[in-house]
C-alpha positions as CSV (number, residue, x, y, z in Angstrom):
1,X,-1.6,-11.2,-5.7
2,X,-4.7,-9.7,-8.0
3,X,-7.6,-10.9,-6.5
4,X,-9.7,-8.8,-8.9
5,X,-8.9,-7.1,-12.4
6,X,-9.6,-3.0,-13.4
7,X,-12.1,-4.2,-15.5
8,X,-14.0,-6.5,-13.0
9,X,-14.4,-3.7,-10.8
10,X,-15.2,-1.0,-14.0
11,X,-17.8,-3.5,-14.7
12,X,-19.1,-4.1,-11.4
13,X,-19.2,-0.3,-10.7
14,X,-20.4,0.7,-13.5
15,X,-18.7,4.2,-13.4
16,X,-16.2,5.7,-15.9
17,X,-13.1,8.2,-15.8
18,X,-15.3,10.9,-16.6
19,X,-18.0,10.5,-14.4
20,X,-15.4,11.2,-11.3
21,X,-13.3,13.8,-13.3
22,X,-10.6,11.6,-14.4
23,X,-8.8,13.4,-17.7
24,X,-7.7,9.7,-19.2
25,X,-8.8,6.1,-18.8
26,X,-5.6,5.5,-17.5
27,X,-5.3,7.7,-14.8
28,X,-8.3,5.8,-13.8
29,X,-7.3,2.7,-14.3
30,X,-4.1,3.5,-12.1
31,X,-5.9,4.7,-9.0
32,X,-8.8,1.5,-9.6
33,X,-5.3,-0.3,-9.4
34,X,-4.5,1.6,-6.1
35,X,-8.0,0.6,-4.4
36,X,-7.3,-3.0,-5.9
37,X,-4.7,-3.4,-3.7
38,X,-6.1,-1.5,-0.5
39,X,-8.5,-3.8,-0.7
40,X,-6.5,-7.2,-0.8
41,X,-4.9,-5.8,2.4
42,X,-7.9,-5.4,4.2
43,X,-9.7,-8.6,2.8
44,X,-6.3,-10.2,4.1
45,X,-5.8,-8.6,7.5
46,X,-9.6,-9.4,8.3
47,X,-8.9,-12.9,6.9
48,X,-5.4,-13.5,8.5
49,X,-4.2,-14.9,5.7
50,X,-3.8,-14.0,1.8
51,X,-4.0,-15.9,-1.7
52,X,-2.0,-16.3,-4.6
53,X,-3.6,-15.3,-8.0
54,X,-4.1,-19.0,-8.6
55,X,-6.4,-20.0,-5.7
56,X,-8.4,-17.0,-4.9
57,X,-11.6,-17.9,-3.5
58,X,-14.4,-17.0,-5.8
59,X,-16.3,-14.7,-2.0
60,X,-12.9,-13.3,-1.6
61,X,-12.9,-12.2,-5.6
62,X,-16.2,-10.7,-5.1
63,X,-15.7,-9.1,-1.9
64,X,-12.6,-7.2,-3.3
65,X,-14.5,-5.8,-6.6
66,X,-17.2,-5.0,-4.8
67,X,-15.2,-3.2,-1.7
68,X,-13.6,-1.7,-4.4
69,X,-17.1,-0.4,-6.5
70,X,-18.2,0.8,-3.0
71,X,-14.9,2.9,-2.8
72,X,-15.6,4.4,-6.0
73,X,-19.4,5.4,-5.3
């Protein structure tokens, strides 16, 4: 699936691992990884339908890092 990358988001959000008390990038990266894929189900049960990684819609992109970026804030 992967409507949206860990970095898309990190760069949308504009936040890093220390500013929410993450010990390691990766830890973060991990739970940005989590809330990439909370998201994709909600984009998709308010949709009624999901994408492959090939033909994601550039809104539903958006609207997943930014869902995401909202999460983190």
């Amino acid at each position: 699936m992967a409507y949206a990358t860990v970095n898309e988001v990190k760069a949308f959000a504009k936040i890093s691992y220390e500013d929410l008390g993450y010990s390691t990038e990766e830890e973060f990266d991990s739970f940005i990884l989590d809330l990439i894929s909370h998201a994709e189900a909600i984009v998709n049960d308010y949709c009624g339908q999901s994408w492959t990684t090939e033909n994601v819609p550039a809104t539903v992109k958006f609207v997943t890092i930014q869902l995401c970026a909202t999460i983190l804030h």
